[in-house]
DSSP file (Angstrom, degrees, kcal/mol; ACC not computed):
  #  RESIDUE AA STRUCTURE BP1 BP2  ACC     N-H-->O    O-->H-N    N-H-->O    O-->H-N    TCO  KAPPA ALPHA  PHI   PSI    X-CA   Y-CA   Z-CA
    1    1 A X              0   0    0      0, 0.0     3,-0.1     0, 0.0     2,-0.0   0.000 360.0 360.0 360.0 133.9  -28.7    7.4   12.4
    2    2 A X        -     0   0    0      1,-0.2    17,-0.3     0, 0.0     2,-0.0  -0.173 360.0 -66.7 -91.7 163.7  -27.3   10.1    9.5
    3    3 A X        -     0   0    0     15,-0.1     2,-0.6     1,-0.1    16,-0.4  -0.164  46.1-139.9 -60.5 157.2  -24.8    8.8    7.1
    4    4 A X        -     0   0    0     14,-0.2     2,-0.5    15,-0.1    14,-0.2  -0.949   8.7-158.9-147.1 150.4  -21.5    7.8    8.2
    5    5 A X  E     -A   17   0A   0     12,-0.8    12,-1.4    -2,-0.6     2,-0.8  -0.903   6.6-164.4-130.1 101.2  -18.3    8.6    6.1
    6    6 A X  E     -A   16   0A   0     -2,-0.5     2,-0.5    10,-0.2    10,-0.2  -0.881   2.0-163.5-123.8 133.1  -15.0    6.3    6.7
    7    7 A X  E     -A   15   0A   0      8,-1.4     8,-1.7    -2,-0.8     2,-0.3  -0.869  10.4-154.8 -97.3 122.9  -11.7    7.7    5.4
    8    8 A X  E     -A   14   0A   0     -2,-0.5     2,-0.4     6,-0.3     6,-0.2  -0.770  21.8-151.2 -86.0 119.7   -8.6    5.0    5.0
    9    9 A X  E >   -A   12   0A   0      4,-1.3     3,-3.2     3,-0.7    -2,-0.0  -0.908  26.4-111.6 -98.6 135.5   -5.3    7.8    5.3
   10   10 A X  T 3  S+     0   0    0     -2,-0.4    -1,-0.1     1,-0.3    -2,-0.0   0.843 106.1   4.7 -29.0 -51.2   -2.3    6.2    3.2
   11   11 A X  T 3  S+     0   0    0      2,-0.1    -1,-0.3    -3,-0.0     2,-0.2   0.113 127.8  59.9-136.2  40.5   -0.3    5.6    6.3
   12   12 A X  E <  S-A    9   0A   0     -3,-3.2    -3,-0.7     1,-0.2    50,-0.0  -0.783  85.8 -48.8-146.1-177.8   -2.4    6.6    9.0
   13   13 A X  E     -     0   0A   0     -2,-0.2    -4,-1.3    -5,-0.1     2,-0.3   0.019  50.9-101.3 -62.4-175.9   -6.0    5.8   10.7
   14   14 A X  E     -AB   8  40A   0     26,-1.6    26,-1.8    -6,-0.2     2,-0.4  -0.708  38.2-134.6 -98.5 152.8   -9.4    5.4    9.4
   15   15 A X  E     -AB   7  39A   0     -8,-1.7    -8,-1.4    -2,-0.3     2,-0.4  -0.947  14.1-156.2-104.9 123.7  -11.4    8.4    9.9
   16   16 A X  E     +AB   6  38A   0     22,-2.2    22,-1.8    -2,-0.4   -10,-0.2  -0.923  13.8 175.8-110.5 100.4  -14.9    8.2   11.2
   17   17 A X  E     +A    5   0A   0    -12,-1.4   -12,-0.8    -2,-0.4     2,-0.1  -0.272  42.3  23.8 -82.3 164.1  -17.8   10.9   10.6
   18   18 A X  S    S-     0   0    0    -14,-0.2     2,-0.9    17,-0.2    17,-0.3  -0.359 104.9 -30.6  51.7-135.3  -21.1   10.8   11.4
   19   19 A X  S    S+     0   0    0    -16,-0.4     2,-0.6   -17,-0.3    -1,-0.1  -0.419  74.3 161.6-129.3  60.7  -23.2    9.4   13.6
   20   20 A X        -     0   0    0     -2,-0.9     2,-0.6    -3,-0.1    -2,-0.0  -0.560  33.0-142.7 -78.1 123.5  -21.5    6.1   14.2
   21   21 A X        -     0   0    0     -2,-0.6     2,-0.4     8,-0.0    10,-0.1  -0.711  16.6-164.8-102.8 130.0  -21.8    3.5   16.9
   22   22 A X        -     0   0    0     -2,-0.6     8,-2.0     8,-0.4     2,-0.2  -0.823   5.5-165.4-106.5 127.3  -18.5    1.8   18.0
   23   23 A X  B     -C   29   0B   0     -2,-0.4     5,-0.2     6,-0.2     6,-0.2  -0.566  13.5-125.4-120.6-176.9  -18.8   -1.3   20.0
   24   24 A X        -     0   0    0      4,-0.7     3,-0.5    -2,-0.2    -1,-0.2   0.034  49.4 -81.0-108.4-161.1  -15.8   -3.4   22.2
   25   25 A X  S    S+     0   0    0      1,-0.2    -2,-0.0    -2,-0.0    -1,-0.0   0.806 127.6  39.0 -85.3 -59.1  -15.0   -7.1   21.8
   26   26 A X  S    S-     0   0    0      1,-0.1    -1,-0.2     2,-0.0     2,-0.0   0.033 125.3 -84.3-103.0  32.9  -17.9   -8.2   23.9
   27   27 A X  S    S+     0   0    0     -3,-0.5    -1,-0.1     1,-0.2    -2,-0.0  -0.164  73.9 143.5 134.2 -81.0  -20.5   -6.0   23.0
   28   28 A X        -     0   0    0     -5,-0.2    -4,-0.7     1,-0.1     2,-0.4   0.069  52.0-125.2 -38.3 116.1  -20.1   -2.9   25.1
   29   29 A X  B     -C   23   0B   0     -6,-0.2     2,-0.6     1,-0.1    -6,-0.2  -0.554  32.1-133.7 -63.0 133.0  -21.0    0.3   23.2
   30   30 A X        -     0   0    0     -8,-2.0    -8,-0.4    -2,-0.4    -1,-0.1  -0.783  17.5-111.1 -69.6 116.8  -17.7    2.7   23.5
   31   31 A X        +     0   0    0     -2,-0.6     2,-0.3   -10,-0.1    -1,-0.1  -0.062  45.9 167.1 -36.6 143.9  -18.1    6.4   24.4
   32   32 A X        -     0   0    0      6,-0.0     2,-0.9   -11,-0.0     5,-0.1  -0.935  44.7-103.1-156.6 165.2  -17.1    8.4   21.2
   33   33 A X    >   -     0   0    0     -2,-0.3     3,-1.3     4,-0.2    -2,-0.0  -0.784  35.8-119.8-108.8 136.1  -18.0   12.1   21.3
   34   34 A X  T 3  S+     0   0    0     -2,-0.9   -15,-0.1     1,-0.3     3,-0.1   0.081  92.8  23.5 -71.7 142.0  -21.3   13.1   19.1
   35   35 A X  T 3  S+     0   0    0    -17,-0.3     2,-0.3     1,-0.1    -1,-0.3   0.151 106.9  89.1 113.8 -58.5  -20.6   15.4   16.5
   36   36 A X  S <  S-     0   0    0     -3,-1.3    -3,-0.2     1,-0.2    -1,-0.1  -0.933  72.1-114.9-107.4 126.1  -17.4   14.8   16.2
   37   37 A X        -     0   0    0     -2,-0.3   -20,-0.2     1,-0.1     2,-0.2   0.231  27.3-157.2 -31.1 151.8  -15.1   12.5   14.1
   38   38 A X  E     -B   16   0A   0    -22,-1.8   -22,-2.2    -6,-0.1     2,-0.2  -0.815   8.0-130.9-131.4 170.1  -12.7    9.7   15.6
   39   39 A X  E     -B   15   0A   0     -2,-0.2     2,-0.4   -24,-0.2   -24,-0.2  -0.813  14.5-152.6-106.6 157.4   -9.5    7.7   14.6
   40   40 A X  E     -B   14   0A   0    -26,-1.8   -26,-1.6    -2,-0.2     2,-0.6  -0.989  20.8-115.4-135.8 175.7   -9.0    4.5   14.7
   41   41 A X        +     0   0    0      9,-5.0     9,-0.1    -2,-0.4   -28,-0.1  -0.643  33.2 168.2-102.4 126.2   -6.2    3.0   15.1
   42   42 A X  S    S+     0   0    0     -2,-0.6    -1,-0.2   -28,-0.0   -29,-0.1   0.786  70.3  64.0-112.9 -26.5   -4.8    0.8   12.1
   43   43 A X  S    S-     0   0    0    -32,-0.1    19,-0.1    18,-0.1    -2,-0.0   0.948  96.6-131.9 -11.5 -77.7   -0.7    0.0   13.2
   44   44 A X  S    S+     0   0    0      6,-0.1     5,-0.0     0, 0.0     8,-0.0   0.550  83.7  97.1 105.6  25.0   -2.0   -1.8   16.0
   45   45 A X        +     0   0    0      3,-0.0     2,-0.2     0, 0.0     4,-0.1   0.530  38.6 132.7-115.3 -20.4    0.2   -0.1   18.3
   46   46 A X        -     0   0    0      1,-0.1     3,-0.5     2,-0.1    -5,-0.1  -0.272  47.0-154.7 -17.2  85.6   -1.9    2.4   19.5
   47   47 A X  S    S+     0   0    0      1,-0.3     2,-0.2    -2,-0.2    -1,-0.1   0.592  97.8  56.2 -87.4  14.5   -1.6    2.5   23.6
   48   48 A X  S    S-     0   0    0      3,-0.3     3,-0.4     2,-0.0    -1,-0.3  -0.484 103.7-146.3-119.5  64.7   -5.5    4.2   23.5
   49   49 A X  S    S+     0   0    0     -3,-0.5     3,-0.1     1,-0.3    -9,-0.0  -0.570  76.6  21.3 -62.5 136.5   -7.1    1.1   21.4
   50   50 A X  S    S+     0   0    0      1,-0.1    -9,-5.0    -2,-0.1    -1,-0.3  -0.981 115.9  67.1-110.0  16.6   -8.8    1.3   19.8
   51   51 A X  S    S-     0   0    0     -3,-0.4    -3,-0.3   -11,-0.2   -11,-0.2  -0.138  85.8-102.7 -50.0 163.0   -8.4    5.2   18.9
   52   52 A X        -     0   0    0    -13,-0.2    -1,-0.1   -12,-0.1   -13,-0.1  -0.339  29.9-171.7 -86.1-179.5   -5.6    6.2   17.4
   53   53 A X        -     0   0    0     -2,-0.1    -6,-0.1   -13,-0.1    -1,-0.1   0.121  56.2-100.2-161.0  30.0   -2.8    8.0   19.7
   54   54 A X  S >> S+     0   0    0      1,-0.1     3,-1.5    -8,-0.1     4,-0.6   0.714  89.8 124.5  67.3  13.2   -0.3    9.1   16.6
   55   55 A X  H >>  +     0   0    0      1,-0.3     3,-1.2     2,-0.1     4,-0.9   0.885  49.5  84.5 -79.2 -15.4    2.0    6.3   17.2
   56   56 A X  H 34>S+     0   0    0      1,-0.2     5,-1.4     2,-0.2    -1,-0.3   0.662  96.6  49.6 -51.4 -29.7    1.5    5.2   13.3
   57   57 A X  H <45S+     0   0    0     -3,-1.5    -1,-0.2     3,-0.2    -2,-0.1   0.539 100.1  48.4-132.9  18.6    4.1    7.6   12.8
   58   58 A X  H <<5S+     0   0    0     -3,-1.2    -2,-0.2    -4,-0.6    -1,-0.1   0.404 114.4  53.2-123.5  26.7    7.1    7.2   15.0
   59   59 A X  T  <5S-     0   0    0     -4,-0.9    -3,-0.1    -3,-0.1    -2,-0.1   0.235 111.9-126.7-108.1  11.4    7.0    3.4   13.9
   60   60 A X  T   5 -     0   0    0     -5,-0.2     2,-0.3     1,-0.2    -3,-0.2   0.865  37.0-169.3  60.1  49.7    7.0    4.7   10.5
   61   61 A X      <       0   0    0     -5,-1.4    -1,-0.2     1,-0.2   -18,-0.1  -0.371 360.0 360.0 -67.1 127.1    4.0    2.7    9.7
   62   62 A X              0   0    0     -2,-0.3    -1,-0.2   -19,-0.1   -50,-0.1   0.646 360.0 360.0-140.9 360.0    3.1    2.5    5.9
């Protein structure tokens, strides 16, 4: 596994790079697409949890 790079945005999700593996409650690895960066969701409002889905900013989350 390559290094993996997570950015906290001031009023927004966490940014995840590299080659990260994200797992569920119970376990279950989650699909996340290789290559490419995710959000995750830090509001907690999110209806695609635990991705982000932009809602962080029409509840003016800060």
């Amino acid at each position: 596994m390559s290094d993996v790079k997570i950015t906290v945005s001031g009023a927004g999700p966490y940014k995840v790079e590299g080659e990260a593996e994200l797992y569920d409650h119970e376990g279950n690895l989650i699909e996340t697409h290789e290559g490419k960066a995710f959000f995750l969701c830090r509001c907690g409002q999110s209806a695609n949890k635990p991705f982000c889905d932009g809602t962080h900013k029409q509840i003016s989350f800060v």
